[in-house]
C-alpha positions as CSV (number, residue, x, y, z in Angstrom):
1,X,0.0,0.0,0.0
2,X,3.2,2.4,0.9
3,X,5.2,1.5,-2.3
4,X,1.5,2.3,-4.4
5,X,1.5,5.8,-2.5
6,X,4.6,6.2,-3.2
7,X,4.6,5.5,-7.2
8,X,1.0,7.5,-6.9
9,X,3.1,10.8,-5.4
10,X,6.0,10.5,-7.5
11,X,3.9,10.4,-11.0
12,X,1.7,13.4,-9.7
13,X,5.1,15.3,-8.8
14,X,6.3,14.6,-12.4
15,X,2.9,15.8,-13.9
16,X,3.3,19.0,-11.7
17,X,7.0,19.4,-12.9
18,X,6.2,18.9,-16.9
19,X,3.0,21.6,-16.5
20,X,5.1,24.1,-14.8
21,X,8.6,23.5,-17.9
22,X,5.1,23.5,-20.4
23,X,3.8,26.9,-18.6
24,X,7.1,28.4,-19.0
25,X,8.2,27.4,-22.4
26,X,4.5,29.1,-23.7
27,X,5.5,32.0,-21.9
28,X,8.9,32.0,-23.3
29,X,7.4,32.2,-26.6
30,X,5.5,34.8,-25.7
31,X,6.7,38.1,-27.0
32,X,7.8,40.6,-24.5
33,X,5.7,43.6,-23.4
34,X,7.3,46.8,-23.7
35,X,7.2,49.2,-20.7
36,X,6.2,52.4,-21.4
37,X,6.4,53.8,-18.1
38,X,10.0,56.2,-18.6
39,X,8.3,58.1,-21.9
40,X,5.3,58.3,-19.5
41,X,7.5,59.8,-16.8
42,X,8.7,62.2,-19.0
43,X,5.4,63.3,-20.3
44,X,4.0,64.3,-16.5
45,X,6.8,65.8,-15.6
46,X,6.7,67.9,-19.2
47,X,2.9,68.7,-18.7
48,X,2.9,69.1,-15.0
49,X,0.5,66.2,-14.5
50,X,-0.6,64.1,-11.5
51,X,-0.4,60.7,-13.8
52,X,-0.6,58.8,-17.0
53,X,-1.2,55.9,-18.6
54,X,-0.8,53.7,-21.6
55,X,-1.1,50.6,-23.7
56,X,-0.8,49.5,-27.3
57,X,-2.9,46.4,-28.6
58,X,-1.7,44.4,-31.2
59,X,-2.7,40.7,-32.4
60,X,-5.0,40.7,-29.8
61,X,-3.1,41.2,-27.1
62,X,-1.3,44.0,-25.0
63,X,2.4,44.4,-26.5
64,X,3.3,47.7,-24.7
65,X,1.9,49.2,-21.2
66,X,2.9,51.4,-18.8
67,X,2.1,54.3,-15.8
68,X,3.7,57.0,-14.1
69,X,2.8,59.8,-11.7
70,X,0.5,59.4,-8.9
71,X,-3.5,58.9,-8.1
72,X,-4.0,62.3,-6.2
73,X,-1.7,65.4,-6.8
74,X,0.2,65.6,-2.8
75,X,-0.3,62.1,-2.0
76,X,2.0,59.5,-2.6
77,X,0.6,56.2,-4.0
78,X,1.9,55.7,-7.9
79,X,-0.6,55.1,-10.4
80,X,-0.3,51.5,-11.8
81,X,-0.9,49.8,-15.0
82,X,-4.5,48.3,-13.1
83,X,-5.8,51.2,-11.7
84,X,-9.4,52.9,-12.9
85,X,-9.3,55.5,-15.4
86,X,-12.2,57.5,-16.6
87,X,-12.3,57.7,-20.2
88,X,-15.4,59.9,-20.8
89,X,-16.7,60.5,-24.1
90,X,-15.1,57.5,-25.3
91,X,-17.9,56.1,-23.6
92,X,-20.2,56.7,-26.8
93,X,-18.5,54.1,-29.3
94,X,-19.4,51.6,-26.6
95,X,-22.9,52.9,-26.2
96,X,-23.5,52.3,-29.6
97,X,-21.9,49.0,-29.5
98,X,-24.4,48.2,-27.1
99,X,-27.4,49.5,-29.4
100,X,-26.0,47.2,-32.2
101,X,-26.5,44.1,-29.9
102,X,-30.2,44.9,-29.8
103,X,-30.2,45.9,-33.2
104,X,-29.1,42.4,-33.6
105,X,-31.5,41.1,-31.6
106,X,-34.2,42.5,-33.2
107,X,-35.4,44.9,-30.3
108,X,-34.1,48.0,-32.4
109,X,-33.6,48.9,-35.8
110,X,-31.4,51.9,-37.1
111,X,-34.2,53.8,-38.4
112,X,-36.0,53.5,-35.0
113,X,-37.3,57.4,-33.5
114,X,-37.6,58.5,-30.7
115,X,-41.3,59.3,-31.3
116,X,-41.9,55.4,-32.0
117,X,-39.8,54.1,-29.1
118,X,-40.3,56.3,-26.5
119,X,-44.2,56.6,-27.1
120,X,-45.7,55.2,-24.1
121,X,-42.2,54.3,-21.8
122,X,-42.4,57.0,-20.1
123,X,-42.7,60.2,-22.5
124,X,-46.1,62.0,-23.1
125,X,-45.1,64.8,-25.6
126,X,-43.4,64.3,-28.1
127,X,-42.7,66.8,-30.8
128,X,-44.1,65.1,-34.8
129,X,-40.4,66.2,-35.7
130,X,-39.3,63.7,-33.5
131,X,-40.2,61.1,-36.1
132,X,-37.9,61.9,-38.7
133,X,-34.8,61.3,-36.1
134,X,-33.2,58.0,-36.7
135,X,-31.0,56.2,-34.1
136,X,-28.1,56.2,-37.0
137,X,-28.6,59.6,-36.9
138,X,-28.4,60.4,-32.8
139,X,-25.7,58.4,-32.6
140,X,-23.7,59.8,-35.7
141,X,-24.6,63.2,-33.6
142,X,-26.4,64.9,-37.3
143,X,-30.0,64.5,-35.3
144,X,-29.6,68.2,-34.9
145,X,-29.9,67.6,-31.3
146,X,-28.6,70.4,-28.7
147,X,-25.0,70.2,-27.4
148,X,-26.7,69.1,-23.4
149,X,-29.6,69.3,-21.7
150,X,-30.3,73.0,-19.9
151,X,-28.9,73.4,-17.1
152,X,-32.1,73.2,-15.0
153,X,-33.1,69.5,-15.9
154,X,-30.0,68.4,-14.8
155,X,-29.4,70.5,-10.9
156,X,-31.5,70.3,-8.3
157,X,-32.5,67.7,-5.3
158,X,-35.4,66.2,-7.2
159,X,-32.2,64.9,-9.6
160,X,-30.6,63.0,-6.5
161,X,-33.5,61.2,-5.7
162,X,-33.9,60.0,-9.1
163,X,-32.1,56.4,-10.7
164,X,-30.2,57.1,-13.8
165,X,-33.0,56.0,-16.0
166,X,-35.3,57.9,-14.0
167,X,-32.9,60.8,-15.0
168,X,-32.6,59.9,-18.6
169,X,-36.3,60.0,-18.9
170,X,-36.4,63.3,-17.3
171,X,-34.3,64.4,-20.2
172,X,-36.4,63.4,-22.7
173,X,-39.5,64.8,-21.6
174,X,-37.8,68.1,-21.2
175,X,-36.2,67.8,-24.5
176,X,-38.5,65.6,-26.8
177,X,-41.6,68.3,-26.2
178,X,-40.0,70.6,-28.8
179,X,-38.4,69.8,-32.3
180,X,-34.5,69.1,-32.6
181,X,-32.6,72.7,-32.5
182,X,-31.4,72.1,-36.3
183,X,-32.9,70.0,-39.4
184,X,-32.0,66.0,-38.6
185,X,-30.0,64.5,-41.0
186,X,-27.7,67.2,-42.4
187,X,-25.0,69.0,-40.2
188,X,-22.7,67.1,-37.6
189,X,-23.9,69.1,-34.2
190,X,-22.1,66.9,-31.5
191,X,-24.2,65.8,-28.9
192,X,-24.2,64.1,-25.4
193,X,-28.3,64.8,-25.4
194,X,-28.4,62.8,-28.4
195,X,-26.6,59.8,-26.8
196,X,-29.1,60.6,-23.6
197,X,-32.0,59.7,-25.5
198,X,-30.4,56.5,-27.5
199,X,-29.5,55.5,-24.0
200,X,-33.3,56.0,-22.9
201,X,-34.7,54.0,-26.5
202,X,-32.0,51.1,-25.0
203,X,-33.9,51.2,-21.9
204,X,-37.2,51.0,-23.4
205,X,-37.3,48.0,-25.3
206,X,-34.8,46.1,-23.1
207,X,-36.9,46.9,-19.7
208,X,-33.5,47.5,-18.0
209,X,-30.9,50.5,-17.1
210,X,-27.9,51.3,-19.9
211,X,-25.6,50.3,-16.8
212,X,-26.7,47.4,-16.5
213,X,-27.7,46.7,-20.1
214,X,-23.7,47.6,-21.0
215,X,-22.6,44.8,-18.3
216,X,-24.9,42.3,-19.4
217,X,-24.7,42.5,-23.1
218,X,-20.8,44.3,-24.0
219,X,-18.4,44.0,-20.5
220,X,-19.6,40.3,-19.7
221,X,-19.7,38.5,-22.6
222,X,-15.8,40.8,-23.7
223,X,-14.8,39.0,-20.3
224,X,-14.3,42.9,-19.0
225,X,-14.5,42.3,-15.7
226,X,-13.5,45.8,-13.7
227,X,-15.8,48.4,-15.9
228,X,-17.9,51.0,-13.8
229,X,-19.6,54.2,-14.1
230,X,-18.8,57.6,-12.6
231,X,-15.7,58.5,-10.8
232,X,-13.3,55.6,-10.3
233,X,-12.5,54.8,-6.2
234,X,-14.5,55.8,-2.9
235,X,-13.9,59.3,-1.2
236,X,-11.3,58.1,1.8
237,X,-10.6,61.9,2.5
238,X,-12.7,64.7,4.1
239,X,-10.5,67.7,2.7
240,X,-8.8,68.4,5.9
241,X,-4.7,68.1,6.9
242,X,-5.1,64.8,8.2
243,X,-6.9,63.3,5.4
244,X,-3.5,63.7,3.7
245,X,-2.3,60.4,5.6
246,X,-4.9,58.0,4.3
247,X,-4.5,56.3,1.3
248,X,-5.5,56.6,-2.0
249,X,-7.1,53.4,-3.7
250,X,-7.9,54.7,-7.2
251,X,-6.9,57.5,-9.3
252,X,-8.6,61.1,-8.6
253,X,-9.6,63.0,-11.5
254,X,-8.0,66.5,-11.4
255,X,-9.0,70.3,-12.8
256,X,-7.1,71.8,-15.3
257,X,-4.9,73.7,-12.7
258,X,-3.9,70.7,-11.1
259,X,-6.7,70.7,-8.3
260,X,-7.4,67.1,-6.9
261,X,-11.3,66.3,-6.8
262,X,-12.0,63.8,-4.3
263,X,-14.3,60.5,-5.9
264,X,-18.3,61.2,-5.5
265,X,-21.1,63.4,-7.1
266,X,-18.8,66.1,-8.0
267,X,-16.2,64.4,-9.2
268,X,-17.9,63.3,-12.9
269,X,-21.2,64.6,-14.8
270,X,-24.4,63.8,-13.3
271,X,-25.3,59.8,-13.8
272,X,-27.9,60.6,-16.6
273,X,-25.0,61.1,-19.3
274,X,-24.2,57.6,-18.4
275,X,-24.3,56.3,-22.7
276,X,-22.4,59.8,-23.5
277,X,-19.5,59.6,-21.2
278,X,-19.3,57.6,-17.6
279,X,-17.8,54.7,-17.7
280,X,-13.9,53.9,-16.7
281,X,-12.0,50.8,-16.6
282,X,-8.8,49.4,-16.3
283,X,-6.2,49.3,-20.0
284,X,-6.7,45.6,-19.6
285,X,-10.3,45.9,-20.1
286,X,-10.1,48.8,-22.3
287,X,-7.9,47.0,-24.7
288,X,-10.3,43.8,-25.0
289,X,-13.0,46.4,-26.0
290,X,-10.3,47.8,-28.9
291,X,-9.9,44.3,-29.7
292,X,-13.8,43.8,-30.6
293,X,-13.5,47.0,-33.1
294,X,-9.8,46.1,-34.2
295,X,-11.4,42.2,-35.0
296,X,-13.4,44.4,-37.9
297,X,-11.1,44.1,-40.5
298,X,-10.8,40.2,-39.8
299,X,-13.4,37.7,-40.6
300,X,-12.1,34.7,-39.0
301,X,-11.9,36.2,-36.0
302,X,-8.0,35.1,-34.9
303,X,-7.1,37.8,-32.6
304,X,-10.6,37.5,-30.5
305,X,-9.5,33.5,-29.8
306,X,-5.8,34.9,-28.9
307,X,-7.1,37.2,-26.2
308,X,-9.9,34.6,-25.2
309,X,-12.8,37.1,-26.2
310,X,-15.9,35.5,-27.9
311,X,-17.4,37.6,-30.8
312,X,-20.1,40.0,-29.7
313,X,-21.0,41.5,-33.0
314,X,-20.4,39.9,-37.0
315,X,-18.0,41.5,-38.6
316,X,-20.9,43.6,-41.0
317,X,-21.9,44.9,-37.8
318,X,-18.6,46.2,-36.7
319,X,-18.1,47.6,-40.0
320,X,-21.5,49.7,-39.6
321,X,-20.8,50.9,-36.3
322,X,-17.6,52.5,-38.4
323,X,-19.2,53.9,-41.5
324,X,-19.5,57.6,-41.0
325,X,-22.8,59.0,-41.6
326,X,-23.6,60.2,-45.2
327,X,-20.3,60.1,-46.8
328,X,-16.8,57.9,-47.6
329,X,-14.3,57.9,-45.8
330,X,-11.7,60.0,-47.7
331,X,-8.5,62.0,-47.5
332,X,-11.6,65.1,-47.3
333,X,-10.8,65.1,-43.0
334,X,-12.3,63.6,-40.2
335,X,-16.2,61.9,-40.5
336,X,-18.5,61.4,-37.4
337,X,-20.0,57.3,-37.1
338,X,-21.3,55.6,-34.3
339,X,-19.4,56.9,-31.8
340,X,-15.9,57.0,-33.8
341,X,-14.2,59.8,-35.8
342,X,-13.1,58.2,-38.8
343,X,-10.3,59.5,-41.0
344,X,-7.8,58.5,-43.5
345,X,-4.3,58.8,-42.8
346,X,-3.0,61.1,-45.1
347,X,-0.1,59.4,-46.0
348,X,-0.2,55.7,-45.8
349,X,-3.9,56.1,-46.9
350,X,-5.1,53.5,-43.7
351,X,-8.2,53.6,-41.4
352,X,-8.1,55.0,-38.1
353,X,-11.2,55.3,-35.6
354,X,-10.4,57.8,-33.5
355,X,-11.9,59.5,-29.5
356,X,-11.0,61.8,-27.0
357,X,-12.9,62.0,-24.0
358,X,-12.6,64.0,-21.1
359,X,-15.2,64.9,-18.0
360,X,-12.3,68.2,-17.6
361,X,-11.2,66.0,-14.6
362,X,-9.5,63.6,-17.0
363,X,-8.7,63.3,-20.3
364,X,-8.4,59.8,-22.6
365,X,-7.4,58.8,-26.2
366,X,-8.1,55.5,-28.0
367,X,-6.8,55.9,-31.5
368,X,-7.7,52.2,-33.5
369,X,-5.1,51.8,-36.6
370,X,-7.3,49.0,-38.6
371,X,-5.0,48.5,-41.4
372,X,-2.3,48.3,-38.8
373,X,-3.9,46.0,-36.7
374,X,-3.2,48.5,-33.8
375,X,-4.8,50.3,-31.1
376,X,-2.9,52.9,-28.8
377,X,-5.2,53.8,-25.4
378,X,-3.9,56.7,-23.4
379,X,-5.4,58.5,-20.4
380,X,-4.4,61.0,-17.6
381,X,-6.4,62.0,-14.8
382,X,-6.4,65.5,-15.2
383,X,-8.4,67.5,-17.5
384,X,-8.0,70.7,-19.4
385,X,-5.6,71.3,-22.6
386,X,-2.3,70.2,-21.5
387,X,-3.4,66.9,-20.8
388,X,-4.5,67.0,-24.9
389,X,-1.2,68.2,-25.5
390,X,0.5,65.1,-23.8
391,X,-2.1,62.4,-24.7
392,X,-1.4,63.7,-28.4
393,X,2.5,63.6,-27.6
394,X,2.0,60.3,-26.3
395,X,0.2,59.2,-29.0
396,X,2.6,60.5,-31.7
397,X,5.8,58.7,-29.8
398,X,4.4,55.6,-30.1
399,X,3.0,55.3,-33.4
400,X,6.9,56.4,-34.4
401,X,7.8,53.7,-31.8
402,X,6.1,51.5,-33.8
403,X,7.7,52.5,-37.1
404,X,4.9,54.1,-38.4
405,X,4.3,57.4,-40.0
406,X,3.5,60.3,-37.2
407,X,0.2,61.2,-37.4
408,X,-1.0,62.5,-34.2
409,X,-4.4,63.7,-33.6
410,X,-5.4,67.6,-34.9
């Protein structure tokens, strides 16, 4: 019975020993990640900011990544590769990712109105011009939609009291009464009310909030696993000297000047602009999304099985979602689709989806190369226009890092 133990131990020792020489020849193969952390230390101390960070995507899977500064401007904790960052209007492309799953599902169609989905969920009045305002054309922002809801529907205590949806809604009826502020369907007017009310139709024939509609239909099924909305971290500070000694969990966003604002209501835009701008993740995450859009320009799908990501949308879909509205993409300038800016490189004549998004606490950049098979993420939580200057730095350095022609955003 010993000697049986015995042989029983030493095989399952033996298994254990050609797993762990397996594990470590596939990592081997692996190629290595580039740290980008010294040409984001230089950047901060350039611009004066709390923090960055970075990560390109290539082949489905990170190949460069890196952090520098710290989460809260006097405090001492580093900001790491894993930390939350806010990423703002960025938000949209995923909004309308989400509205493609229902499109797919038959709940919505891109010609949907307002007027027909919103009739009855929630929305008395609604304005007959209403009817001639697509979904393609709210999320493509040439509904003719105001900029953002007054000012009045989105203060005030009743606000506080309401859930996000309950907000959403609240928009709507203030803003659906009325026809659009231009004629749909003709000039690009950028709009976070427009992406308010596409959020609300989502809501509407799904019977469920855009928060949780985006983790149950886009961040679950990408295996994202650390997305949220509003301000990344909890409030461990009151504001006073003391509060100087506790530690900081998560990033702070920061004003322009460099002013830390603590995590909480203040600290992001109120939760009804939840589908134009609230959501913040960690790179990892962020670059599984990029993979999704980046997986556009391949049919078989390789680099979605690399990084373990099952296909949300097919590849026609994708290529919608990245059509700008009413026109080819040309060497003309930048073109609005869902959620994207869309240009041609001037020189090497590829695709690149383009975003910046900022709450003016923070400020992000994903830039997605598709001929190039290449997406470059940057963020730093501070807001205001040197932190443009050094995500557009950033971004510039590294599509030369990658041997590429420099082509930073305008």
């Amino acid at each position: 019975m010993a000697t049986r133990h015995l042989l029983a131990l030493l095989l399952f020792a033996a298994g254990a020993l050609l797993s762990a020489r397996a594990a470590r020849s596939a990592d081997e193969r692996k190629p290595p990640v580039d740290d980008l952390s010294p040409l984001l230390a230089e950047s901060v101390t350039k611009h004066k900011l709390p923090g960055m960070a970075a990560a390109v995507v290539e082949n489905g899977r990170i190949t460069a990544i890196g952090a520098a500064g710290v989460r809260c401007r006097g405090h001492k904790e580093k900001i790491t590769v894993d930390d939350q960052f806010h990423i703002g209007s960025d938000t949209k492309s995923m909004t309308a990712t989400l509205i493609a799953v229902l499109v797919e599902q038959g709940k919505l169609r891109w010609d949907s109105t307002p007027a027909d989905v919103l009739s009855g969920h929630g929305v008395d009045k609604i304005d007959p011009a209403w009817r001639r305002v697509t979904l393609e054309e709210l999320l493509t922002h040439h509904a003719g939609v105001q900029p953002n809801p007054d000012l009045a529907t989105l203060v005030g205590t009743m606000l506080l009291k309401l859930t996000p949806r309950e907000q959403r809604l609240r928009v709507c009826r203030a803003v659906l009464p009325k026809p659009p502020a231009h004629e749909p369907g003709k000039d690009f007017l950028y709009s976070n009310t427009g992406y308010i009310i596409a959020g609300a139709m989502a809501e509407a024939v799904a019977d469920d909030s855009w928060e949780n509609l985006m983790v149950r239909l886009v961040f679950k099924p990408l295996g994202i696993e650390h997305a949220g909305f509003g301000a990344p971290g909890t409030a461990t500070t009151t504001g006073n000297e003391s509060s100087k000694t506790m530690p900081i969990t998560e990033p702070w966003g920061h004003q322009s000047i460099g002013v830390p604002v603590p995590p909480g209501p203040d600290a992001d835009n109120p939760p009804c602009l939840g589908p134009a701008g609230r959501v913040h993740l960690p790179l990892a995450d962020w670059a599984r999304y990029a993979t999704l859009h980046l997986s556009a320009e391949q049919p078989d799908d390789r680099d979605l099985r690399e990084a373990g990501i099952k296909p949300l949308l097919p590849v026609a879909m994708l290529r919608k979602l990245h059509t700008p509205f009413g026109g080819p993409i040309d060497r003309s300038g930048m073109k609005y689709a869902m959620g994207w800016g869309v240009r041609q490189l001037p020189k090497s004549g590829g695709i690149e989806l383009t975003h910046a998004g900022s709450n003016t606490f923070w400020y992000a950049v994903i830039a997605i190369r598709l001929s190039e098979n290449r997406a470059i993420l940057i963020v730093t939580n501070q807001g205001g226009d040197q932190a443009a200057r050094a995500c557009n730095q950033v971004e510039a350095a590294l599509v030369k890092r990658a041997g590429h022609l420099v082509e930073p955003h305008k």
